[in-house]
MISEGU-359786 format. One record per residue (C-alpha): residue number from 0; residue in three letters; z, x, y. Coordinates in nm, 4 decimals. Layout:
<pt nr="NUM" rest="Ala" Z="Z" X="X" Y="Y"/>
...
//
This chain:
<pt nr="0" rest="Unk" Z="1.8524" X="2.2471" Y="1.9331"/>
<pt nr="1" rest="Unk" Z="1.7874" X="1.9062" Y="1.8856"/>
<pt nr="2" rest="Unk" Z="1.9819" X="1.6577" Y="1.7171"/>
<pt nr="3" rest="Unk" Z="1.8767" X="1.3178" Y="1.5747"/>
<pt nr="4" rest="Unk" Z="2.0032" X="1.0699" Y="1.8236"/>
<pt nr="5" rest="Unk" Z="2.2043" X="0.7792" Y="1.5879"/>
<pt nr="6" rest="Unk" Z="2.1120" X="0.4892" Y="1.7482"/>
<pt nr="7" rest="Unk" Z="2.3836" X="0.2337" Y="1.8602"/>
<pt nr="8" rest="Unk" Z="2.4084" X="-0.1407" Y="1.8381"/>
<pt nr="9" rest="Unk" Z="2.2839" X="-0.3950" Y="2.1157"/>
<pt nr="10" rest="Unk" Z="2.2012" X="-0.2605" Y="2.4231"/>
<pt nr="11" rest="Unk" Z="2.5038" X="-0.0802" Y="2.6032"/>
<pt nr="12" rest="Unk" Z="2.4582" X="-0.2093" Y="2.9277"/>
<pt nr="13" rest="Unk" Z="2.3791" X="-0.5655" Y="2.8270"/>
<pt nr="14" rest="Unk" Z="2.0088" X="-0.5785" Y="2.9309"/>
<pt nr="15" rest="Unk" Z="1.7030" X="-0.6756" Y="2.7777"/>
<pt nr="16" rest="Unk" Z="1.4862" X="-0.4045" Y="2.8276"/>
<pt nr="17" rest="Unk" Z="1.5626" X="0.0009" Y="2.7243"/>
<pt nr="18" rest="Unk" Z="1.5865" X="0.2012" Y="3.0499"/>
<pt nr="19" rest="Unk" Z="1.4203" X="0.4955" Y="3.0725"/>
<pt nr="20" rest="Unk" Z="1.7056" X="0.7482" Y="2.8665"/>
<pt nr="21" rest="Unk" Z="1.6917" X="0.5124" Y="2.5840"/>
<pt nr="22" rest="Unk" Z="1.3033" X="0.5147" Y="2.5445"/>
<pt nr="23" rest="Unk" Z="1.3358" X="0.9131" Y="2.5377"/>
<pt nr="24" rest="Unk" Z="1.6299" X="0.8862" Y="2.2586"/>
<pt nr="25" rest="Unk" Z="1.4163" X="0.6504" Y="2.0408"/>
<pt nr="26" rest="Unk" Z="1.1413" X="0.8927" Y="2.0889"/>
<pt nr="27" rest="Unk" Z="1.3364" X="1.1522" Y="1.9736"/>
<pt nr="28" rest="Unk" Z="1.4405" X="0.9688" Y="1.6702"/>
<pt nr="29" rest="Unk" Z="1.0890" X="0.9446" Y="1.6432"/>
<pt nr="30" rest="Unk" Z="1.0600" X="1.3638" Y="1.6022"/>
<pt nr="31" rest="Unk" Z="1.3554" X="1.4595" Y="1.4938"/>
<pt nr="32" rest="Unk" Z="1.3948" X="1.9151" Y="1.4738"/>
<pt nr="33" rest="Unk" Z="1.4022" X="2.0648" Y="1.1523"/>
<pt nr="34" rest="Unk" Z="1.7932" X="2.1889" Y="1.0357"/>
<pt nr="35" rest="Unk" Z="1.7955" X="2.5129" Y="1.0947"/>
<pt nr="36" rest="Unk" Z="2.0853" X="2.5374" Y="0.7804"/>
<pt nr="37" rest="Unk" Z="1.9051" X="2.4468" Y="0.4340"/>
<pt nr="38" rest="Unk" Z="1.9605" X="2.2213" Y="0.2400"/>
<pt nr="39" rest="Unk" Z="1.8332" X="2.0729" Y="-0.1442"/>
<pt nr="40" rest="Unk" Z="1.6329" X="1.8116" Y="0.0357"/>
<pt nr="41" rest="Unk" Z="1.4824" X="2.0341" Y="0.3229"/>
<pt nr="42" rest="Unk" Z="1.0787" X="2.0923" Y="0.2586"/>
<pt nr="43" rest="Unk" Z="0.9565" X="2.3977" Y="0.1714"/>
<pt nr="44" rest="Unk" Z="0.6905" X="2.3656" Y="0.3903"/>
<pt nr="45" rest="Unk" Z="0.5504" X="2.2122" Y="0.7618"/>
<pt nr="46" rest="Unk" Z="0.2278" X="2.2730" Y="0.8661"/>
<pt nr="47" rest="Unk" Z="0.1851" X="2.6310" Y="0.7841"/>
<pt nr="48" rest="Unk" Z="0.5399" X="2.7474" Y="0.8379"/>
<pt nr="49" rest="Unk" Z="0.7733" X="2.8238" Y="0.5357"/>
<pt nr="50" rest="Unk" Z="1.0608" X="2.6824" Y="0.5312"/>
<pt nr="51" rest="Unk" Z="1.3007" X="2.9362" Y="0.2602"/>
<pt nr="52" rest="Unk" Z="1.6903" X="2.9405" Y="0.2232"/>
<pt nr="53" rest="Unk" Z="1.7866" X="3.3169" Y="0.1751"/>
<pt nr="54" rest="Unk" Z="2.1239" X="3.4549" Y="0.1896"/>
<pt nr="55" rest="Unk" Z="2.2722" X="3.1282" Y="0.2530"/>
<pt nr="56" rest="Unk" Z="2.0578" X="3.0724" Y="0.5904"/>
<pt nr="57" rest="Unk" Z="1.7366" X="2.9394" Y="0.6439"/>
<pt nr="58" rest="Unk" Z="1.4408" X="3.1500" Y="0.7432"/>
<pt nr="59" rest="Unk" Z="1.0636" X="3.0309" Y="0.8921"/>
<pt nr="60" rest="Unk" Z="0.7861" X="3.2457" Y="0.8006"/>
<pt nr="61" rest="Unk" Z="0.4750" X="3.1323" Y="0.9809"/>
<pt nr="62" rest="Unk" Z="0.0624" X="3.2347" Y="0.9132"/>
<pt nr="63" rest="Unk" Z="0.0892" X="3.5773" Y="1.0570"/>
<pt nr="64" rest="Unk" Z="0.3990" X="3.7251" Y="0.8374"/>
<pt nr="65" rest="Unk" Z="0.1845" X="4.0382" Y="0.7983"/>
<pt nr="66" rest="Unk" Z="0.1544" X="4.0831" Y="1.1632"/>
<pt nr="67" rest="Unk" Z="0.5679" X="4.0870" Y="1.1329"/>
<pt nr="68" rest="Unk" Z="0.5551" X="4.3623" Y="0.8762"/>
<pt nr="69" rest="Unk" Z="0.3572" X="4.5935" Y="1.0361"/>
<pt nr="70" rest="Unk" Z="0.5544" X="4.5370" Y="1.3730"/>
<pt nr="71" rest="Unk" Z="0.8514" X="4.6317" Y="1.1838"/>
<pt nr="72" rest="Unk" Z="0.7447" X="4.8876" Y="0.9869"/>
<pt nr="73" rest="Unk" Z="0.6217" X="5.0404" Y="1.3434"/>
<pt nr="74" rest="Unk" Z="0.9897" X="5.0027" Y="1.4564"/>
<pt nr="75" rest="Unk" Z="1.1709" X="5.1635" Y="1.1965"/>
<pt nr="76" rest="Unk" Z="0.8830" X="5.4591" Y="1.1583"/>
<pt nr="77" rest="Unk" Z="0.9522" X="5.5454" Y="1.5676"/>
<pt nr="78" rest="Unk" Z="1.3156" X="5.4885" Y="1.4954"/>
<pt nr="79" rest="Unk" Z="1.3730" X="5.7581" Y="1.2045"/>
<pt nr="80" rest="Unk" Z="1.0888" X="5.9636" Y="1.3326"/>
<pt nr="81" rest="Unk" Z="1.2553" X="6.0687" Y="1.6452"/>
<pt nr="82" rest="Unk" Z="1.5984" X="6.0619" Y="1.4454"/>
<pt nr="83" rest="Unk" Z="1.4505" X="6.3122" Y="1.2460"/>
<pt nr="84" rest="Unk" Z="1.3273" X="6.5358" Y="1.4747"/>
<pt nr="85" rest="Unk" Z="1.6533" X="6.4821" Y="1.6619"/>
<pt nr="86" rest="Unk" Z="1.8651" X="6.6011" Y="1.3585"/>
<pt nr="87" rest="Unk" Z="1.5950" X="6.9034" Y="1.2667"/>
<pt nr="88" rest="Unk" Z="1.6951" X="7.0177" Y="1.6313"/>
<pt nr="89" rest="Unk" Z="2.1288" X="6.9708" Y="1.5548"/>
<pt nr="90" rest="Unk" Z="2.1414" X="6.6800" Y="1.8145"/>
<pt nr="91" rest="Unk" Z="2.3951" X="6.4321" Y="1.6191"/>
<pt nr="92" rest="Unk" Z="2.4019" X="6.2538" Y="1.9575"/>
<pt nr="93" rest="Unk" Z="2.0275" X="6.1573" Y="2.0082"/>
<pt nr="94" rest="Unk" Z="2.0285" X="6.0880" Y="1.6362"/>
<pt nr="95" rest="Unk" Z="2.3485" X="5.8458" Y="1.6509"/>
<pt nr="96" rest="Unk" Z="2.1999" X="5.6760" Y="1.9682"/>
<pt nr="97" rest="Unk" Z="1.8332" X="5.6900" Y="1.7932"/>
<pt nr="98" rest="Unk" Z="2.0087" X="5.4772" Y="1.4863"/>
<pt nr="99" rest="Unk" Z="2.1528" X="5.2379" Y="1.7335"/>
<pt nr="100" rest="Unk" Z="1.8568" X="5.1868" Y="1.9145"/>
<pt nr="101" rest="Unk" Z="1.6388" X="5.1331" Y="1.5979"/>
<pt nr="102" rest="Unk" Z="1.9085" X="4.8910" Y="1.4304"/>
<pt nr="103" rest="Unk" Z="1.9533" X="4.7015" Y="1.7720"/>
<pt nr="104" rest="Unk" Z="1.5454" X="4.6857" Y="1.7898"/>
<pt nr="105" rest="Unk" Z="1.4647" X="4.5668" Y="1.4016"/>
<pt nr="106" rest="Unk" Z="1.7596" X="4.3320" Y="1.4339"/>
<pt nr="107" rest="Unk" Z="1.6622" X="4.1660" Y="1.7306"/>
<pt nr="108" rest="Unk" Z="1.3143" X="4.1495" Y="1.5913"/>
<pt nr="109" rest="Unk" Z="1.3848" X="3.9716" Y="1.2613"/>
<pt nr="110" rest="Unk" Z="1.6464" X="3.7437" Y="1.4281"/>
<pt nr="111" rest="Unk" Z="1.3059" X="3.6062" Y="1.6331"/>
<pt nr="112" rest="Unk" Z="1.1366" X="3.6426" Y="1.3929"/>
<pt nr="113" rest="Unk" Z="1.2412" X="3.4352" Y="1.0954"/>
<pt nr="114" rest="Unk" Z="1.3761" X="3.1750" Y="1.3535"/>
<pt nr="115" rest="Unk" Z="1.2617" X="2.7811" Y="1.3864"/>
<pt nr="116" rest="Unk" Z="1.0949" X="2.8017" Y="1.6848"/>
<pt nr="117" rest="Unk" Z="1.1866" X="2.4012" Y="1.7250"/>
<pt nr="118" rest="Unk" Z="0.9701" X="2.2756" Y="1.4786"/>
<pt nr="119" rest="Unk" Z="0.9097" X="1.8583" Y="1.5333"/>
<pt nr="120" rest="Unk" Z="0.9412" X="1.6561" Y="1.1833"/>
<pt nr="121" rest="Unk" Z="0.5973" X="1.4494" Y="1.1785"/>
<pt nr="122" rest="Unk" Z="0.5957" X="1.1152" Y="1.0732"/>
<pt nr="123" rest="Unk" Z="0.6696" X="1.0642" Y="0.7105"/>
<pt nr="124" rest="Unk" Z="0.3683" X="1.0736" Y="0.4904"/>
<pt nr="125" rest="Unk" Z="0.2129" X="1.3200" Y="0.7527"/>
<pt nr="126" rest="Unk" Z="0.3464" X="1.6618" Y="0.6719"/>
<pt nr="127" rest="Unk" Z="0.1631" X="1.8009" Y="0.9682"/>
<pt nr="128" rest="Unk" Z="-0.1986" X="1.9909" Y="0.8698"/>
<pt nr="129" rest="Unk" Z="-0.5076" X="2.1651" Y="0.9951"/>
<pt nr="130" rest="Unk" Z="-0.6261" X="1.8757" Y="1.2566"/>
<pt nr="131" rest="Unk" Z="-0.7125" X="1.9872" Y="1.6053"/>
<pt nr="132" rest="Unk" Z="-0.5389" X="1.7821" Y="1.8468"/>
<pt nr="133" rest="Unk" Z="-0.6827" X="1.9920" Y="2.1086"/>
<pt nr="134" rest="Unk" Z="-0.3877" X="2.0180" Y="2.3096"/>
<pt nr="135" rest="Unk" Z="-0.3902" X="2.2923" Y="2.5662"/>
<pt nr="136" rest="Unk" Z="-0.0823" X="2.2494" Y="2.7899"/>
<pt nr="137" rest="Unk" Z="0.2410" X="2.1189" Y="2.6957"/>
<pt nr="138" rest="Unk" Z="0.3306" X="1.7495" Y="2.7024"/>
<pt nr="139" rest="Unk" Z="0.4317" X="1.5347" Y="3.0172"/>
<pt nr="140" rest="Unk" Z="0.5790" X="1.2657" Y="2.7542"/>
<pt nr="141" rest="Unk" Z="0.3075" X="1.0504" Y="2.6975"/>
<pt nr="142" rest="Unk" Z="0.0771" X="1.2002" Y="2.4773"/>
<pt nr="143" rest="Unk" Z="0.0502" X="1.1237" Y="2.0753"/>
<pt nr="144" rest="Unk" Z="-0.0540" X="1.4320" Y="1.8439"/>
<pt nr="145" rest="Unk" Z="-0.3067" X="1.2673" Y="1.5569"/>
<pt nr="146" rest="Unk" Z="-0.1624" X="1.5880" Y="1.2920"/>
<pt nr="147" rest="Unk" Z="0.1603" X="1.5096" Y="1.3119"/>
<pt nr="148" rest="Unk" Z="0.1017" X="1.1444" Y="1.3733"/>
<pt nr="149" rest="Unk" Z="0.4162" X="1.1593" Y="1.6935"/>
<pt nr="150" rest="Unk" Z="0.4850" X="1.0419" Y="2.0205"/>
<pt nr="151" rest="Unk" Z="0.5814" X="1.3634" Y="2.1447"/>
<pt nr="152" rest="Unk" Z="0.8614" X="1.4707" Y="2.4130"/>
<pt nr="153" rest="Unk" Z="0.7975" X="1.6416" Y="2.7167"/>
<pt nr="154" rest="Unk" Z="0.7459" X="2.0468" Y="2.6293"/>
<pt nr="155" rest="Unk" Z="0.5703" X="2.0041" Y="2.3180"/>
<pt nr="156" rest="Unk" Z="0.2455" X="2.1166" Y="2.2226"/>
<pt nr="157" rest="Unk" Z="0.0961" X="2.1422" Y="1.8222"/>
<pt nr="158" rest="Unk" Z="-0.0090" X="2.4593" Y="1.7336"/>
<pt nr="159" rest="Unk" Z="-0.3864" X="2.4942" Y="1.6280"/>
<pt nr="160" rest="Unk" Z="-0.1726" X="2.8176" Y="1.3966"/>
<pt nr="161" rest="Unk" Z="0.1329" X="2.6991" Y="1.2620"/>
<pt nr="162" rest="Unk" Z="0.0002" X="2.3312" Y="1.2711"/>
<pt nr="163" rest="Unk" Z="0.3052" X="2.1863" Y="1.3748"/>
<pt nr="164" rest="Unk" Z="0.4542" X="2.0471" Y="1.7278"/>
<pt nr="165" rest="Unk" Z="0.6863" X="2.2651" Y="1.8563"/>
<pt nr="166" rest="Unk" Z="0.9565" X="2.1652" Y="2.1030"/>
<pt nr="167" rest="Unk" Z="0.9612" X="2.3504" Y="2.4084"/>
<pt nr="168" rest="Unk" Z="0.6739" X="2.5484" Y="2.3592"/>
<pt nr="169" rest="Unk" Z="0.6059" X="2.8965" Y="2.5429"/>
<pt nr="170" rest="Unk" Z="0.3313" X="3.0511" Y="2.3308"/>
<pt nr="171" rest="Unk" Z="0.2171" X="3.1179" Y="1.9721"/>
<pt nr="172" rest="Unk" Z="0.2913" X="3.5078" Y="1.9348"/>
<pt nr="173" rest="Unk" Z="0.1168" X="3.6614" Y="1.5653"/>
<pt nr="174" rest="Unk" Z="0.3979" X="3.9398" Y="1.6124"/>
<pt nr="175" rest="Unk" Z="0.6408" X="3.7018" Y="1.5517"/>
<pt nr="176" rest="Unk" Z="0.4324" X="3.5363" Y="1.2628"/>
<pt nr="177" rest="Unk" Z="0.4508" X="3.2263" Y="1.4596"/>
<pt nr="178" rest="Unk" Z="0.5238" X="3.0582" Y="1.7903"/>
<pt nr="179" rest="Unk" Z="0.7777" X="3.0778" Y="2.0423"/>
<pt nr="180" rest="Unk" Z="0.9305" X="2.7867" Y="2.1171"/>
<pt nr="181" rest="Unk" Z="1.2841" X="2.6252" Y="2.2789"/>
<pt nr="182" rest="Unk" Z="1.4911" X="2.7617" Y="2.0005"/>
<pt nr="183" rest="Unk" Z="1.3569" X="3.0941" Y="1.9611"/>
<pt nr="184" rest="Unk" Z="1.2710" X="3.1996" Y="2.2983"/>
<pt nr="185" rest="Unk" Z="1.5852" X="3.3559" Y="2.3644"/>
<pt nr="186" rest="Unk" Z="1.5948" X="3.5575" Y="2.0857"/>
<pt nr="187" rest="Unk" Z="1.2731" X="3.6530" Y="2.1605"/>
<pt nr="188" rest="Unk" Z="1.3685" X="3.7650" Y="2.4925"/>
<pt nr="189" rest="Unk" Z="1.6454" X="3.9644" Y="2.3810"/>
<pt nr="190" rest="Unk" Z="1.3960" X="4.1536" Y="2.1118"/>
<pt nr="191" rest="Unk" Z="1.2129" X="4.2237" Y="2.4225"/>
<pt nr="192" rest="Unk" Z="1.4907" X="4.3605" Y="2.6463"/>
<pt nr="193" rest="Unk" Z="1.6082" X="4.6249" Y="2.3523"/>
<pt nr="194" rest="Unk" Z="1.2913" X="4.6798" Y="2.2370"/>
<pt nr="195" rest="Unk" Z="1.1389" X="4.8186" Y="2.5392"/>
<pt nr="196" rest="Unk" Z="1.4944" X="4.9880" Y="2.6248"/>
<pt nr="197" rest="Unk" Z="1.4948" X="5.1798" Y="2.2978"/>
<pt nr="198" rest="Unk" Z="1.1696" X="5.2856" Y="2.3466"/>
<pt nr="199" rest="Unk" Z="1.1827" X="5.3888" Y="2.7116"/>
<pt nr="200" rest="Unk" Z="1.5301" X="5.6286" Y="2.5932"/>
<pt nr="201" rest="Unk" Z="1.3832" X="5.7493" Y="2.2844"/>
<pt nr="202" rest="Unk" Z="1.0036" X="5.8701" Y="2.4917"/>
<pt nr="203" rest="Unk" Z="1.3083" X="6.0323" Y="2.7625"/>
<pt nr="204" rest="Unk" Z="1.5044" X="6.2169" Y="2.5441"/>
<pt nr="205" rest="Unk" Z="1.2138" X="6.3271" Y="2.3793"/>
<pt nr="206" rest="Unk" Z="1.0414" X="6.4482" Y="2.7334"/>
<pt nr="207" rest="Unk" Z="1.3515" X="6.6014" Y="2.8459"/>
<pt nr="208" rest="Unk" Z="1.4439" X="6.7687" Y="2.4440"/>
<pt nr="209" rest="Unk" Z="1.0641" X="6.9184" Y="2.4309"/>
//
């Protein structure tokens, strides 16, 4: 994650002009990441992404949450399905490794899920909106979203969805309610990995059991 870079006094190495590391600290003074842990004077809202303390964390639901729901709620069905059919049939052992597989699947999915994705603070007075930048590949560094009214990094992109720039941007995924981004792509990774692992044992064992 991102930090916001305090800026120092003078120039450190006595010269007139910023090198090139200093210009990409100021910038990122500039556009300074969301907290991820809440606090009284975080906003509820970016763009179209909700920012909500729960539980004593913070959580981001983006535009799509019902896209999340039903992705869960296909999760957990599979999951106790084939737990139930496993414990119809006296298997304990498919059951106990169907629970682990669901939990480690729904887990894995709402840690991704309710994730900042590396959401960029716009400029004050500019809390980020429905403009269309047009902005089809991430930023080389140079470029200047007109929604969030930044000079953004290099990796960034606004989302024509969530309406926000996102920091390390890999793609805007509706599963996930929002997009995927430098601080949620690993997560999102991992929901992949034991996602498709779970699945792949529990289709298996059900081949093999039928």
């Amino acid at each position: 994650m991102l930090g916001i870079v305090t800026p120092e006094e003078g120039d450190p190495k006595g010269g007139g002009q910023p090198d090139e590391e200093e210009a990409e600290a100021e910038l990122l003074r500039q556009a300074k990441v969301v907290p991820l842990t809440a606090t009284e004077d975080a906003p509820a809202k970016i763009g179209r992404i909700r920012i909500l303390r729960c539980f004593g964390g913070t959580v981001y639901v983006g535009p799509h949450w019902c896209c999340s729901f039903v992705m869960l709620s296909v999760i957990l069905a599979i999951g106790f399905s084939f737990m139930s059919y496993n414990s119809g049939r006296g298997s304990w052992l498919h059951s106990f490794l169907g629970l682990l597989a669901t939990l480690g699947s729904a887990v894995s999915f709402l840690a991704c899920a309710t994730a900042n994705p590396g959401i960029l603070q716009p400029t004050p007075g500019s809390a980020g909106g429905p403009g269309k930048p047009e902005q089809y590949f991430p930023s080389n560094g140079k470029r200047h979203c007109t929604a969030c009214d930044i000079k953004q990094p290099v990796g960034v992109l606004h989302c024509d969805y969530c309406h926000v720039c996102i920091q390390g941007w890999d793609h805007h995924c509706p599963w996930m309610n929002k997009c995927i981004g430098e601080n949620n792509l690993l997560f999102f990774n991992s929901f992949l990995a034991i996602s498709l692992s779970s699945l792949g044992y529990i289709v298996l064992a059900t081949m093999i059991g039928s």
